[in-house]
N, C-alpha and C positions, 0 to 999 in steps of 0.2 A: 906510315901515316898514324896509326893506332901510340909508335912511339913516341912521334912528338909532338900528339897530342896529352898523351900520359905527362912528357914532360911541362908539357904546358900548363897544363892543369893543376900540376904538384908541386912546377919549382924547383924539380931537381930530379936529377938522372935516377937518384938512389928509389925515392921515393914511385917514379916511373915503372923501374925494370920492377920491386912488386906487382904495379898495380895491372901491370898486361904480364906477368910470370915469366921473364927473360932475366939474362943476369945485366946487370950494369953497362960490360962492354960491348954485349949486343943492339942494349938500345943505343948506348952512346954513337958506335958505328952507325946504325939505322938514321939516326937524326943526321950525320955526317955526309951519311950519303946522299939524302935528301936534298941538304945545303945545297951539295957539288951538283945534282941533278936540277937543280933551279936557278942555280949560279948566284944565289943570295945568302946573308946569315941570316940565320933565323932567330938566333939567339947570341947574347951576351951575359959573361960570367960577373956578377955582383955579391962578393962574396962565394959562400955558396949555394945562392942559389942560382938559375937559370934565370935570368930576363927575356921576355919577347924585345926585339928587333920589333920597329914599324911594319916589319915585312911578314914577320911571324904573326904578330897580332891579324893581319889580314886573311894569313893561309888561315888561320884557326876559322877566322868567320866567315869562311868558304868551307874547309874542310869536313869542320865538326859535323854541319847538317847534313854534306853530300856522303859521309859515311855512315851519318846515322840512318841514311836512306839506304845505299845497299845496302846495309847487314838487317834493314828490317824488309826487304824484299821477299824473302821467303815465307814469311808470315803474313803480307799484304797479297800475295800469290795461292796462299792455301785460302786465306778468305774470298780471294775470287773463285776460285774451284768451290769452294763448299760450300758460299754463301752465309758461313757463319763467322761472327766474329772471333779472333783467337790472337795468340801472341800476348805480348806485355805494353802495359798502357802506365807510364812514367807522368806522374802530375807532381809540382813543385809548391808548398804551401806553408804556410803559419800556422800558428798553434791554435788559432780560432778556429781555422777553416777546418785541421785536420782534428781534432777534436768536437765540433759542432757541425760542422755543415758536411761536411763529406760521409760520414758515418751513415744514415739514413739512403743518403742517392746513393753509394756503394752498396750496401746491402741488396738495394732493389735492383741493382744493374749486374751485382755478380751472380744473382739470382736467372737472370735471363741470360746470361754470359759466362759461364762455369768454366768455358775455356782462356778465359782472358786471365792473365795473370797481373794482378795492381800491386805498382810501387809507388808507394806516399813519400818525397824526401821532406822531411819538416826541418824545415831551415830560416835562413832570414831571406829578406825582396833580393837583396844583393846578390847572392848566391844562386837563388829560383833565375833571375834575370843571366849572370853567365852561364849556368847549364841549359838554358832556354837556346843563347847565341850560340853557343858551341856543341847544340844537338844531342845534348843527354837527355832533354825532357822534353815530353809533346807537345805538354804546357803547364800554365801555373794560374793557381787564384790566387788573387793576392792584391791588396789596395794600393795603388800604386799615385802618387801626387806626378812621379815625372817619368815620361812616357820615352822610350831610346828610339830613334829612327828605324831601327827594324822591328819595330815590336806592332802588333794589333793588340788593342788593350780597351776591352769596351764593361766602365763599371754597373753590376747591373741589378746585385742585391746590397740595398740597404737596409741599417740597422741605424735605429736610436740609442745613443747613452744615457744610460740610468745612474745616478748616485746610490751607493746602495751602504749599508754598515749593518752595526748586530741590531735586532726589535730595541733591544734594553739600552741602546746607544742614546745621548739627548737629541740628536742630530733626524734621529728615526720621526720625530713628528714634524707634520709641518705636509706641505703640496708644492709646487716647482719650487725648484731650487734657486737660490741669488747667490753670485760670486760671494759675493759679504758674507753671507752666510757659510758655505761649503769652507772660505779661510780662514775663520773660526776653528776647525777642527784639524786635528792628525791627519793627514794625506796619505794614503796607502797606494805607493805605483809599482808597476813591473818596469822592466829595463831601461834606461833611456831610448832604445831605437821605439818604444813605442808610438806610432801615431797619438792614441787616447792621450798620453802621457803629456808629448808636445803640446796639444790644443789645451789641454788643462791647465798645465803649466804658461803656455803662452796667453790664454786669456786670461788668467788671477795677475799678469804682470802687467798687461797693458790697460789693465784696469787700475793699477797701482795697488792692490792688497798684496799685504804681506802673508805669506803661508810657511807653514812647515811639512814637510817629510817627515812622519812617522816613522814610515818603514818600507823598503825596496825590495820587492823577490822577485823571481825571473819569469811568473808568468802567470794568466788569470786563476789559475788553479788555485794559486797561492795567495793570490788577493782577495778571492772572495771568504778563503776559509780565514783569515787573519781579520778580517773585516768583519765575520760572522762570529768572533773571539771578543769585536769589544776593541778591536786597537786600532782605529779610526773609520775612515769615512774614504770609498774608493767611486771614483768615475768608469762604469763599466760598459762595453756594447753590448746591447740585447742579446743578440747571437749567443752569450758567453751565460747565460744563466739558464741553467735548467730546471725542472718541476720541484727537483729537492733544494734548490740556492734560492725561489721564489719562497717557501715555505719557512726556512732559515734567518732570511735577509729582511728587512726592510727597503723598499726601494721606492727612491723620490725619482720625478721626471727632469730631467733637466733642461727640456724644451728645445730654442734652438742656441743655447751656452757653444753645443761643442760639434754641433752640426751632428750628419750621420755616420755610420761605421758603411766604408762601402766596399763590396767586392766585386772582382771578377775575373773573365781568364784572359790572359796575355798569352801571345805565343809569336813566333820570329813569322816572320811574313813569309808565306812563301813554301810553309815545311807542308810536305806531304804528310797525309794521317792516313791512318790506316779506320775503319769499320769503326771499333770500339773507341777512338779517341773524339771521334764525329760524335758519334751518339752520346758520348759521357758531354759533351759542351752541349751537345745542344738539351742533354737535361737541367743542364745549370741554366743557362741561357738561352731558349727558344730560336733569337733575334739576334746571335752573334756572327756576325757579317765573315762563313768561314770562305767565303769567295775571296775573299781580300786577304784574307789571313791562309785560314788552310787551304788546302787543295784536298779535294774528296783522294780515296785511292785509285 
């Protein structure tokens, strides 16, 4: 099972037999036999990679979780003998989250928790969402617009957008921000998958102002210090400015132009957690309904 989910995951036998430490013809055999023990294909060749079968696509979003449950059994078995929490606690997020918001409630959680060992994946929603369905992760924050049928996803911290650029910018004087205005200037964005980026860009259009793109970098890190340079004028969520970018920056409000910046966790319905994934949600979330979602250990 570990093999073809390996191959699942990667698209190819090669890339597989690394990533569970087997050679090639073992996993190849392992998925093979599989097939013949189910009496289905699981997979078809496209090129070189592996495709899922309708049938394989299903075993994954059965398998993934029901293995990620026994192999975390021993760790959810020594927290019931000892009452403390331990093992490894897998959260799936973005670059906001794992740079601003997680930083602070980790600290204080691995403080009471020494035994718990935390992995951050910082990735894109796409990615957090299939390691979520196929049981690699416990869960994920993350803003989500469209919710999958398996998923529990309740958003629960928000955050306002600020206009921000350098003090000496002409753009820095002034109190809320107007579309008119902000299109007037250089546009500083990160990637196209960003939310901020979409609402920005989709409100200057359907207002009919014409704007430009400055300049595009892959993430707020990059926006705010390019902005605090003098080369234009950037749409940021709260969350993403710290005590020294408050000090640097200029920052206009921009009311309700772009709405809020909102987070929260999602997780497959249904996954059993162990101690430390409970208590890390319900620091985030007081209120997040894990009867529906998780199931205590």
């Amino acid at each position: 099972m570990r093999a073809f989910l390996a191959v699942a995951s990667g698209g190819g036998y090669s890339r597989a037999a690394e990533a569970v430490h087997r050679t090639q013809p073992a996993v190849t055999a392992s998925v093979k036999a599989l097939e013949r023990e189910l009496g289905i294909p699981l997979f078809e060749r496209r090129g070189r990679r592996a495709a899922l079968t309708p049938a394989g696509e299903a075993l994954v979003a059965e398998a993934g979780p029901a293995l990620n449950q026994w192999e975390g059994l021993a760790a959810r078995l020594k927290e019931r003998l000892s009452g403390e929490a331990q093992g490894v606690l897998r959260i799936g997020a973005g670059e906001a989250t794992v740079l601003y918001l997680l930083p602070p409630i980790l600290s204080t959680f691995q403080k009471k928790h020494p035994k718990v060992r935390i992995v951050i994946h910082h990735q894109r929603t796409e990615e957090t969402l299939r390691m979520l369905n196929a049981g690699e992760l416990d869960f994920g924050v993350r803003t989500l617009t469209v919710i999958p049928s398996w998923a529990v996803y309740r958003p629960s911290m928000h955050y306002a957008r600020v206009a921000v650029c350098a003090k000496r910018h002409p753009f820095a004087r002034g109190g809320m921000v107007k579309l008119a205005e902000l299109a007037k200037h250089p546009l500083l964005f990160p990637g196209a998958q960003s939310i901020t980026r979409v609402l920005v860009e989709g409100a200057l259009t359907k207002a009919g102002h014409t704007y430009a793109v400055g300049l595009e970098a892959g993430g707020w890190e990059a926006i705010k210090r390019y902005a605090a340079e003098g080369l234009g004028v950037a749409v940021v969520p709260e969350l993403c400015l710290t005590k020294e970018d408050r000090t640097r920056l200029a920052l206009r409000p921009t009311g309700n132009l772009f709405g809020k910046d909102s987070y929260g966790v999602v997780m497959r319905r249904g996954t059993l957690l162990g101690a430390a994934a409970n208590e890390m949600i319900r620091q985030l979330d007081p209120e997040y309904p894990l009867g529906e979602g998780g199931k205590s250990k």
